[in-house]
N, C-alpha and C positions, 0 to 999 in steps of 0.2 A: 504494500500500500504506500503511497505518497505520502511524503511528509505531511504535505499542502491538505491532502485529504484528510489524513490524521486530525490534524488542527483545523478544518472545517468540521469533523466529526464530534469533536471536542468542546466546538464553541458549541453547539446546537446541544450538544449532551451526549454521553457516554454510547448511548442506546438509539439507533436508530428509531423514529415515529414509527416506520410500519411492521418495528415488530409489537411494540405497544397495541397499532391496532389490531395484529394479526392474533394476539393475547386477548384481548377484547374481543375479536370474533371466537374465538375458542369458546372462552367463557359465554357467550349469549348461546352459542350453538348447545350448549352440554346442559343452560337455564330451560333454553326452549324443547331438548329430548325428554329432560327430567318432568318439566310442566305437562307434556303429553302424552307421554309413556306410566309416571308412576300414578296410584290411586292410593294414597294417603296424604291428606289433605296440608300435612306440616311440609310433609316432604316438597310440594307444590306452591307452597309461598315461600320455602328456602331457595326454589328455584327464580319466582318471579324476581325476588332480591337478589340473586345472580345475574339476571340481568338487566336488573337498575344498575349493577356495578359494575358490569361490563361497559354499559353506554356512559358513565361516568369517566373511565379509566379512556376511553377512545372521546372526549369531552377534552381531559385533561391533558393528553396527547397533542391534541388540534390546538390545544390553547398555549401548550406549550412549544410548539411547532412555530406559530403566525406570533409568538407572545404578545395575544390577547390577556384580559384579565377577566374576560364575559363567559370564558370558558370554566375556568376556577369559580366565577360567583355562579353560574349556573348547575355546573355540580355543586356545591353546598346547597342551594337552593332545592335540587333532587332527593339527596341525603336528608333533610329535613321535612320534607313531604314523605318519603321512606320510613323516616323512623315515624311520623303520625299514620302513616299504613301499616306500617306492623303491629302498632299500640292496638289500634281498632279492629285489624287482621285477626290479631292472637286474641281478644277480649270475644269476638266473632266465633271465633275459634271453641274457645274451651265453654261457650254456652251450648253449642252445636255438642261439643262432647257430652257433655250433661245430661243434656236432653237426650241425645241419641244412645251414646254408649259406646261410638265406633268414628272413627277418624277417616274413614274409607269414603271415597267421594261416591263410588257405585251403591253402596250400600245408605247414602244418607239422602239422593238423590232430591228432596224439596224439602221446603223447609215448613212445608202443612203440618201438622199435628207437631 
């Protein structure tokens, strides 16, 4: 490698952007099998918060790439909305268990009786 590219590599950061994004797609791909594929219901919002933070980490990439600062307020922005989805998520959550007895989305299918 070039020196030249070395120290272009270096000022921008250690880590090339498109393996950050290529990380990010990993992660949203493996949120959106888990979200489709499993049928217990915790297992399915640990996914959807995979990827909220997949699209954060490819947020924080781009913002760090153009060094934008709308990038960084707009991930914290996300994360903050996230963690009031979880709170109401999991509150959601463990009445559904109560009531039902089972965490299984096939098995709890409406939310009548």
């Amino acid at each position: 490698m070039d020196p030249a590219q070395v120290a272009e590599t270096l000022k921008h950061g250690a880590v090339p952007t498109a393996w950050y994004l290529a990380l990010s797609a990993v992660l949203f791909v493996i949120g959106v099998a888990g979200f489709i594929l499993r049928r217990n219901i915790i297992t399915v919002f640990m996914c959807i918060e995979l990827m909220l933070n997949a699209v954060n980490l490819s947020f924080i990439a781009f913002a760090h790439e153009h060094k934008q600062v709308a990038g960084h307020l707009f991930t914290f922005f996300v994360m903050v909305v996230a963690a009031a989805e979880a709170a109401v998520g999991l509150a959601i959550i463990l009445t559904v268990f109560r009531n039902r007895s089972t965490l299984n989305i096939d098995e709890i299918e409406s939310l009548k009786n």
